[in-house]
Backbone as CSV, one residue per row, in Angstrom:
resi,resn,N_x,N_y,N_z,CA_x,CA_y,CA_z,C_x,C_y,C_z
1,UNK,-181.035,90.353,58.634,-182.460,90.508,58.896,-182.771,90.067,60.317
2,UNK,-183.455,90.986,61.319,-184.183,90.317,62.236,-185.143,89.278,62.499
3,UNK,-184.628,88.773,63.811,-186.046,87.497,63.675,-187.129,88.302,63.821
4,UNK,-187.429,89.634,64.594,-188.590,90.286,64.770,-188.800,91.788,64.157
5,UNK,-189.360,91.870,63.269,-189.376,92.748,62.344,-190.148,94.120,63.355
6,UNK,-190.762,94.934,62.588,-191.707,95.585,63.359,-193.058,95.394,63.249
7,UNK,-193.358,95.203,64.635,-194.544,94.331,65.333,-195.018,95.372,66.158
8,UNK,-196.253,95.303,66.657,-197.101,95.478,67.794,-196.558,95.349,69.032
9,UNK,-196.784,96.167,69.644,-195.915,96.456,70.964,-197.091,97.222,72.011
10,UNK,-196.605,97.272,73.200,-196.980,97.597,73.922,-196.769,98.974,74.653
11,UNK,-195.181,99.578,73.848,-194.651,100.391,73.958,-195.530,101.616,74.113
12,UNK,-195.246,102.808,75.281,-195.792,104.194,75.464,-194.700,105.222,75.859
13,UNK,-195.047,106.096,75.343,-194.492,107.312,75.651,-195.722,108.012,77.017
14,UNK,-194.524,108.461,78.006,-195.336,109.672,78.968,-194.291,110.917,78.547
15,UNK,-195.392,112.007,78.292,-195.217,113.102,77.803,-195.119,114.064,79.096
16,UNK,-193.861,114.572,79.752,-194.406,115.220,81.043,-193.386,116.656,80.261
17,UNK,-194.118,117.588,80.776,-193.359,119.054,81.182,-192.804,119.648,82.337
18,UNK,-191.608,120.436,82.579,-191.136,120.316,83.445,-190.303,121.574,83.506
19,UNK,-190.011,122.398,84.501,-189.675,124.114,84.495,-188.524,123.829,84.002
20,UNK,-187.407,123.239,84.179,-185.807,122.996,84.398,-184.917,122.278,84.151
21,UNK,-183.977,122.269,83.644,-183.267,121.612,83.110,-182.891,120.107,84.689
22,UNK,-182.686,120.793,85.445,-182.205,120.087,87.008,-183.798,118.772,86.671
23,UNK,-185.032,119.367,87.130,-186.277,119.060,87.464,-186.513,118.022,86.422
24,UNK,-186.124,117.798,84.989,-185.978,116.832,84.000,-185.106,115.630,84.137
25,UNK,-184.190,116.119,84.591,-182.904,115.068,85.316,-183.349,114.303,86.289
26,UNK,-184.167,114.879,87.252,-184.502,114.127,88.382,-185.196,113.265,87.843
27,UNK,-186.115,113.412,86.915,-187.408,112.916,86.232,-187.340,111.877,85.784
28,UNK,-186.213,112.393,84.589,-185.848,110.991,83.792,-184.690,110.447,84.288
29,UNK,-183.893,110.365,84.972,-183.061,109.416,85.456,-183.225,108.519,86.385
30,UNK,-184.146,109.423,87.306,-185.020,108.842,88.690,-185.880,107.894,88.214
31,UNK,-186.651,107.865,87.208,-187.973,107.138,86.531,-186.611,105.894,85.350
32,UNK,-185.439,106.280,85.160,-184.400,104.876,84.558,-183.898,103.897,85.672
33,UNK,-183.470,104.771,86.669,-183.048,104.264,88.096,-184.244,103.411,87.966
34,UNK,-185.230,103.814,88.757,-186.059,102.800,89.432,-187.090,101.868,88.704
35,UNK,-186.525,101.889,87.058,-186.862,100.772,86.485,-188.604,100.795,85.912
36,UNK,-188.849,102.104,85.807,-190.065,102.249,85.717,-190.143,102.868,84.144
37,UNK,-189.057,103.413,83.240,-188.967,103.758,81.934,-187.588,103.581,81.943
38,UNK,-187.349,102.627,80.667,-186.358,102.500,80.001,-185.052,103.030,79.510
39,UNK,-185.874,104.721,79.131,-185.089,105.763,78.282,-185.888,106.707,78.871
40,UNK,-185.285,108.269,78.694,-185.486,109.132,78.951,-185.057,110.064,77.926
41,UNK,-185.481,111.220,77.255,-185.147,112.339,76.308,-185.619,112.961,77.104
42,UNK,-184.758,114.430,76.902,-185.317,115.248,76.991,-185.104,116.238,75.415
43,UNK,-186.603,117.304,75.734,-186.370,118.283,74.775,-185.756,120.027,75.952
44,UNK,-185.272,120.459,74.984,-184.609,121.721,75.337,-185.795,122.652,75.791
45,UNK,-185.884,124.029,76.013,-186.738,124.432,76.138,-187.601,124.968,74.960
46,UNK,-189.228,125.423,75.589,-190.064,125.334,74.576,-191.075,126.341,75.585
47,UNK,-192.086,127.562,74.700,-192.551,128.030,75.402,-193.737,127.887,75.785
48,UNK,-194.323,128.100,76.774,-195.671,127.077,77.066,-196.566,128.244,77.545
49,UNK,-198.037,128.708,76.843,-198.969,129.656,77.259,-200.111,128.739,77.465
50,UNK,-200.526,129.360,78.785,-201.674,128.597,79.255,-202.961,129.659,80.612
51,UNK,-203.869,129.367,80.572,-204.405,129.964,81.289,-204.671,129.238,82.917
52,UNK,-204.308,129.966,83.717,-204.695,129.371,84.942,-204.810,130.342,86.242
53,UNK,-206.035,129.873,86.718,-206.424,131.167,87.757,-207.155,132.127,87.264
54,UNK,-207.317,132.342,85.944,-207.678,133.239,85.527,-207.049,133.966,84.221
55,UNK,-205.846,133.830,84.808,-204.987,134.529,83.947,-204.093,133.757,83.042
56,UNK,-203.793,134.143,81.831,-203.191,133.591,80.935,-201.342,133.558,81.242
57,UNK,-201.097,132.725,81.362,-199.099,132.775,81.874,-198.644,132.541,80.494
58,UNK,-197.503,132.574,80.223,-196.120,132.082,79.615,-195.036,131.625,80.315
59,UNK,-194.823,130.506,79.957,-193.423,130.116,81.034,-192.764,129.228,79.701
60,UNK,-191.314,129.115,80.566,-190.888,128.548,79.685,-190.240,127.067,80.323
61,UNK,-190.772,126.127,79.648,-190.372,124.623,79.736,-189.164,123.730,79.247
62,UNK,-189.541,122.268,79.835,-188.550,121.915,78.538,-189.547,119.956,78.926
63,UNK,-189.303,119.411,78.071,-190.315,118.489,77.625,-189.400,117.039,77.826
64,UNK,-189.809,116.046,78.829,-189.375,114.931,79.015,-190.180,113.587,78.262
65,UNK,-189.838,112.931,77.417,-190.092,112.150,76.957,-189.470,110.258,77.730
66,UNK,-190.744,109.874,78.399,-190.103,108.608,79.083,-190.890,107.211,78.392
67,UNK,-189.830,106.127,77.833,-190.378,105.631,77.368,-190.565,104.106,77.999
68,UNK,-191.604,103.594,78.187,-192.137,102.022,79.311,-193.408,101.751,78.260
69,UNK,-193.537,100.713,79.224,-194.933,100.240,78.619,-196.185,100.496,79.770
70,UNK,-197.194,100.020,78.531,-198.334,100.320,79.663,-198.655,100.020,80.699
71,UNK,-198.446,98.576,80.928,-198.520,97.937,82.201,-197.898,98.855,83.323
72,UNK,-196.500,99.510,82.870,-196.004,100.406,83.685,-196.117,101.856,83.680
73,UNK,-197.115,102.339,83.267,-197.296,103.817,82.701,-198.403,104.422,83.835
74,UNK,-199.359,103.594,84.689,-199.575,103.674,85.754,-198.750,104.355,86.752
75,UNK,-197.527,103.556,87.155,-196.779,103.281,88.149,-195.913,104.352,87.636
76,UNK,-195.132,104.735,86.918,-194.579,105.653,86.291,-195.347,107.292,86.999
77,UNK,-196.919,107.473,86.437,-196.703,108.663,86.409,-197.408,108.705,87.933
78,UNK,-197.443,107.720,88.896,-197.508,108.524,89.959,-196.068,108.648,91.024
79,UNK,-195.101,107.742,90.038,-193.713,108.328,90.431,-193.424,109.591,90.526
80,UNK,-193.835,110.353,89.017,-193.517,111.350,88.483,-194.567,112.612,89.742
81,UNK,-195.311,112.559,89.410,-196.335,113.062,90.262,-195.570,113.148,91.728
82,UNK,-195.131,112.564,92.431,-194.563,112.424,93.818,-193.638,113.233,93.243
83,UNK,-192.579,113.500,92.591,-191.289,114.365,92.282,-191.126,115.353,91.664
84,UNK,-192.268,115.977,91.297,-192.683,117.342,89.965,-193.103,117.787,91.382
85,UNK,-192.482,119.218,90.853,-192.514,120.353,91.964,-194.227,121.348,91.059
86,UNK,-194.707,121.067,90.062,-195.961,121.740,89.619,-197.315,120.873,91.100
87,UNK,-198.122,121.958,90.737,-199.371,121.082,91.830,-199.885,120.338,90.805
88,UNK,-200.264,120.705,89.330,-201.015,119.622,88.446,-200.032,119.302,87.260
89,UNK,-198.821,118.529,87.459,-197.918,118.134,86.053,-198.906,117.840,85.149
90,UNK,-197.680,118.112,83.895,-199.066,117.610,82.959,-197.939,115.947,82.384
91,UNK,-198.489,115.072,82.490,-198.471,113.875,82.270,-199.593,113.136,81.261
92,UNK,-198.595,112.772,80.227,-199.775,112.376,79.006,-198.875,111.025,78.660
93,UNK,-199.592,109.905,78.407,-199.286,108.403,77.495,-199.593,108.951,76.784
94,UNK,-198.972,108.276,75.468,-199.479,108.357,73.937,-198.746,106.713,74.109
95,UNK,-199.937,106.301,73.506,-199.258,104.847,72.451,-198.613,104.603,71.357
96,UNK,-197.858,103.648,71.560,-197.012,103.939,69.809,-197.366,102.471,69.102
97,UNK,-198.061,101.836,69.226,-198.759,100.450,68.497,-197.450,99.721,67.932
98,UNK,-196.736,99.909,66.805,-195.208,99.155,66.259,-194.178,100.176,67.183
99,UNK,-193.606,98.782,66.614,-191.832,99.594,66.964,-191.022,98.551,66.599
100,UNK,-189.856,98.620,66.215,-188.784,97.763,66.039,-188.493,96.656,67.020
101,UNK,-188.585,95.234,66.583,-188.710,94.363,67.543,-187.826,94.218,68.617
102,UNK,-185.980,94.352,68.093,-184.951,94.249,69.226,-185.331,95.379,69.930
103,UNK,-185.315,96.370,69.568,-185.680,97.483,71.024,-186.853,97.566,71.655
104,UNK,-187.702,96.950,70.610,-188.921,97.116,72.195,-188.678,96.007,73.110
105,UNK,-188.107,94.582,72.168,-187.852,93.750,73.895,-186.490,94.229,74.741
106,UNK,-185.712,94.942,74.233,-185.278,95.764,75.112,-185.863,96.562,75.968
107,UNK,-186.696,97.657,75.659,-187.004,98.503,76.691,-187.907,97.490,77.430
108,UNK,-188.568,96.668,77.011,-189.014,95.287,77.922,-188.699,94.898,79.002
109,UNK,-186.918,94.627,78.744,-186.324,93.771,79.574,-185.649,95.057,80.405
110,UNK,-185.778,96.319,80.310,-185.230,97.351,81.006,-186.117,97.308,82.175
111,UNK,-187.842,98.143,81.112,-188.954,97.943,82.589,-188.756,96.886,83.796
112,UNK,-189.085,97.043,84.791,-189.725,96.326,85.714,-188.475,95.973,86.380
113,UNK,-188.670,94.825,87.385,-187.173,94.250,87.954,-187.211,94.741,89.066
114,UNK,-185.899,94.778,88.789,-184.534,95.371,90.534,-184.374,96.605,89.592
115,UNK,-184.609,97.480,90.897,-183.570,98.509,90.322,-182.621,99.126,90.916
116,UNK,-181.466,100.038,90.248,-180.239,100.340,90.326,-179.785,99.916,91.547
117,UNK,-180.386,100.615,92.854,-180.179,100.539,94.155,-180.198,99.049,94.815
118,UNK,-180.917,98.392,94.488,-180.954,96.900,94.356,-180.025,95.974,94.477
């Protein structure tokens, strides 16, 4: 049994989309590197219809899931923002309230710091 069961956390997901398999890599490894999210998933591709300009597009994506906390979810997505080749990424927090206690003070002790280059 853990000393910390599942508790309240601080834990967030940023939800970003992203054209490319390459453009996800940069994303989430760049955003593990520099200590600003913990973990990185990605999803495969997925097709995305949206209207803009006028006109309705289809493109096809693939979906980065980065996981930090809030304190750092700021700082995060104007990382992300500086390195997304879109003019308006779409960048979304969602909160996740619990989570399993050893891994969220893990991704805890991941956030923030020195990073890699360091």
């Amino acid at each position: 049994m853990t000393s910390k069961p599942f508790d309240r956390s601080d834990m967030v997901f940023l939800y970003v989309t992203v054209p490319d398999m390459e453009i996800a890599r940069l994303i989430g490894g760049g955003a593990v590197r520099e200590r600003l999210a913990a973990c990185a998933n990605i999803f495969p591709q997925m097709t995305a219809i949206y209207e803009w300009d006028g006109d309705i597009e289809e493109e096809n994506e693939l979906i980065v899931i980065l996981k930090t906390t809030s304190d750092t979810a700021p700082q995060l997505a104007g990382w992300i923002t500086e390195h997304h080749p879109y003019d308006v990424p779409c960048i979304l927090e969602i909160p996740l309230g619990r989570g399993n206690g050893p891994y969220v003070d893990w991704l805890c002790s991941q956030v923030g710091g020195t990073t890699a280059a360091n």
